[in-house]
C-alpha positions in Angstrom: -14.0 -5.0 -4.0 -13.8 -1.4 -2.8 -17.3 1.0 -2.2 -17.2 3.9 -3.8 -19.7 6.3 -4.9 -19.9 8.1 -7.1 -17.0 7.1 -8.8 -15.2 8.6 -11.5 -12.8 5.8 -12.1 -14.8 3.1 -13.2 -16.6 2.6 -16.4 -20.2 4.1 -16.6 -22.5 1.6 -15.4 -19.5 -0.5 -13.7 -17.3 -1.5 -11.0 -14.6 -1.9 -13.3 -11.7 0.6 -13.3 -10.7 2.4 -16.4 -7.5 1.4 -17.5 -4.9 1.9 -20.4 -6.1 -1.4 -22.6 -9.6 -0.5 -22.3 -10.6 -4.1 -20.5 -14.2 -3.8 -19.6 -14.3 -7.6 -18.0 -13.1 -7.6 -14.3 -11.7 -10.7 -14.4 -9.3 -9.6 -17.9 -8.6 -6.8 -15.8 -7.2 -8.8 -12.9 -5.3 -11.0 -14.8 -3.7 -8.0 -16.9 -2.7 -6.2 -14.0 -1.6 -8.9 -12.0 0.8 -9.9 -14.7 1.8 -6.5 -15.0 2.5 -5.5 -11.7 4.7 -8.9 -11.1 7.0 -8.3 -14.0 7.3 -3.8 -12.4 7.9 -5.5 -9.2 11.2 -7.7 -10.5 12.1 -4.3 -11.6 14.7 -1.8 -9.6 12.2 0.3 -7.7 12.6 3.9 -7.5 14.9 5.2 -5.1 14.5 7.9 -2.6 14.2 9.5 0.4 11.2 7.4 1.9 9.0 10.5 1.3 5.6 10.7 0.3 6.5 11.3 -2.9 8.5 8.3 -2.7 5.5 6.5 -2.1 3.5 8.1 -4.9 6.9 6.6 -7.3 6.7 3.1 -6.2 2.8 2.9 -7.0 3.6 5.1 -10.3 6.4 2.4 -11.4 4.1 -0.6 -10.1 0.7 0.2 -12.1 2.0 2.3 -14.6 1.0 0.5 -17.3 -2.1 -0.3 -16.0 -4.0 2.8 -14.8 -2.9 6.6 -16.1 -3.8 8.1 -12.6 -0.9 5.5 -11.5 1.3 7.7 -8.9 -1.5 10.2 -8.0 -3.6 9.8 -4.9 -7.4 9.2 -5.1 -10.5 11.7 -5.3 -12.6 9.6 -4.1 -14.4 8.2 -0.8 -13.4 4.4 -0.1 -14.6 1.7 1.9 -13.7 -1.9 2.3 -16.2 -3.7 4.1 -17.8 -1.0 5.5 -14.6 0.3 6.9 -13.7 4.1 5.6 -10.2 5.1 4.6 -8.9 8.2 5.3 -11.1 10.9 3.2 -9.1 11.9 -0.2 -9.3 15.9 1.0 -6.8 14.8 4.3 -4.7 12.7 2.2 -1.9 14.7 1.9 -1.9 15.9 5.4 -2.1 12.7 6.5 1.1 11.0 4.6 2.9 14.1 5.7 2.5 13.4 9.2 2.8 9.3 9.2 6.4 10.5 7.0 7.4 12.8 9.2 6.7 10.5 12.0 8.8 7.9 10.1 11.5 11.0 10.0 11.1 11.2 13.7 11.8 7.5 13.8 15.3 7.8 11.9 13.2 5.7 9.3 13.5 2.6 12.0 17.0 2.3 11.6 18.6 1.0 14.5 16.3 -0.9 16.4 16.2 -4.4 17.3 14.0 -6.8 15.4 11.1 -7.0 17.6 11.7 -3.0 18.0 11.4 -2.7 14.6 8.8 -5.0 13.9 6.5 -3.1 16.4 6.8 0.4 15.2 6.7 -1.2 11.5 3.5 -2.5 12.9 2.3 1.2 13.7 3.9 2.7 10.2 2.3 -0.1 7.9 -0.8 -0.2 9.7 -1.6 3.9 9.5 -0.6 3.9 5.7 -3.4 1.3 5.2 -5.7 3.4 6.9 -4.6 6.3 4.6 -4.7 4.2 1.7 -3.8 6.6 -0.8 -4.8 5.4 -3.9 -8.0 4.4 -6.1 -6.5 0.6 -6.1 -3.1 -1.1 -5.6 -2.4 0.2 -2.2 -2.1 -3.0 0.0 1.3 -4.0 -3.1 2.3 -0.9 -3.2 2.7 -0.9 0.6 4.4 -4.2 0.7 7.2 -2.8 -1.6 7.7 0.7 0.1 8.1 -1.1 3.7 9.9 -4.5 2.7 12.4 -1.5 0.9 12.0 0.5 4.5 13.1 -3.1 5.9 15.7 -3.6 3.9 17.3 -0.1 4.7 16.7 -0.3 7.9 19.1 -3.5 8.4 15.3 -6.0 8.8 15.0 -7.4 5.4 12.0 -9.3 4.8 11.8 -12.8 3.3 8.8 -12.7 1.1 9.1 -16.5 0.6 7.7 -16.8 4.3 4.6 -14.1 3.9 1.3 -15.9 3.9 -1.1 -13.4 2.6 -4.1 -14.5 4.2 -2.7 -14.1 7.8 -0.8 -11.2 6.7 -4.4 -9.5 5.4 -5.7 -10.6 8.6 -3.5 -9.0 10.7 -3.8 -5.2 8.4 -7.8 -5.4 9.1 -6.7 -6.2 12.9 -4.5 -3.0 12.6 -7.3 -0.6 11.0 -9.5 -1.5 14.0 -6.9 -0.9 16.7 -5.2 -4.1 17.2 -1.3 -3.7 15.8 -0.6 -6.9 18.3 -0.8 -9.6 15.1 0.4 -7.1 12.2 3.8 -7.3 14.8 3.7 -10.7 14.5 3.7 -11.2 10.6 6.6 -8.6 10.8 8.4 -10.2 12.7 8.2 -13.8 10.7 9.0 -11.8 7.9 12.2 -10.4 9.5 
């Protein structure tokens, strides 16, 4: 669970989010969205130009029926274990420069697996620390880059991810460490 304070999103007197059914119970929620989310994700995701507004369509087609600030980034402070994420009022700034880096990058086209795992490494890691929205960031980053993969001639085979190494390896990457985050990459690829 995220810390947040204070925090518009969540029901008065709760940690649970506000969302379009009205579900007050955490655990109705989770089940809801995870349902949700799974069937949007078997779904053609929205196309584009690997933009920040590209990003902001992926999480609007995932949770859209879910949450109604689906797409928009967050106004609020976040931490996850008492690690910050980048503060809501450098948001923009800060996708503008990790997507222009990707630019930069020819969007990792043409690079050798191990290439591309490492600077996907450096991409996937810095949009974690940004982590753009209220919830459904770490999903909504696995379907923007395993499409950045895919594109980029890497594509991923989800079959092999093992989220719990995988999770490991992002928390590795917000401290400094992008060594492990390569890794998963490159099993994926």
């Amino acid at each position: 669970m995220y810390d947040a304070t204070p925090d518009p999103y969540c029901y008065p007197g709760t940690t649970v989010l506000k969302n379009r059914l009205g579900l007050s119970d955490q655990a109705a929620l989770d089940a809801f969205e995870a349902d949700v989310v799974t069937q949007r994700g078997t779904e053609p995701l929205p196309a584009g130009r690997f933009s920040p507004s590209h990003f902001r369509a992926v999480h609007r087609h995932l949770f859209q029926d879910v949450y109604s600030w689906a797409g928009r980034h967050r106004t609020v402070r976040i931490a996850k274990d008492g690690s910050m994420f980048c503060y809501p009022e450098h948001i923009d700034a800060q996708l503008r420069s990790l997507f222009g880096w990707l630019r930069d990058h020819d969007h990792l086209a043409g690079l050798d697996a191990a290439s591309f795992a490492r600077q996907g490494a450096h991409f996937l890691g810095e949009l974690n620390a940004i982590h753009a929205f209220r919830e459904g960031n770490g999903r909504t980053q696995m379907a923007f880059f395993a499409m950045l993969a895919d594109r980029s001639g890497h594509p991923f085979d989800l079959g092999r991810l093992d989220p719990e190494k995988f999770l490991a390896a992002m928390i590795l990457s917000f401290n400094g460490d992008e060594t492990e985050l390569t890794r998963q990459i490159e099993n994926l690829t």
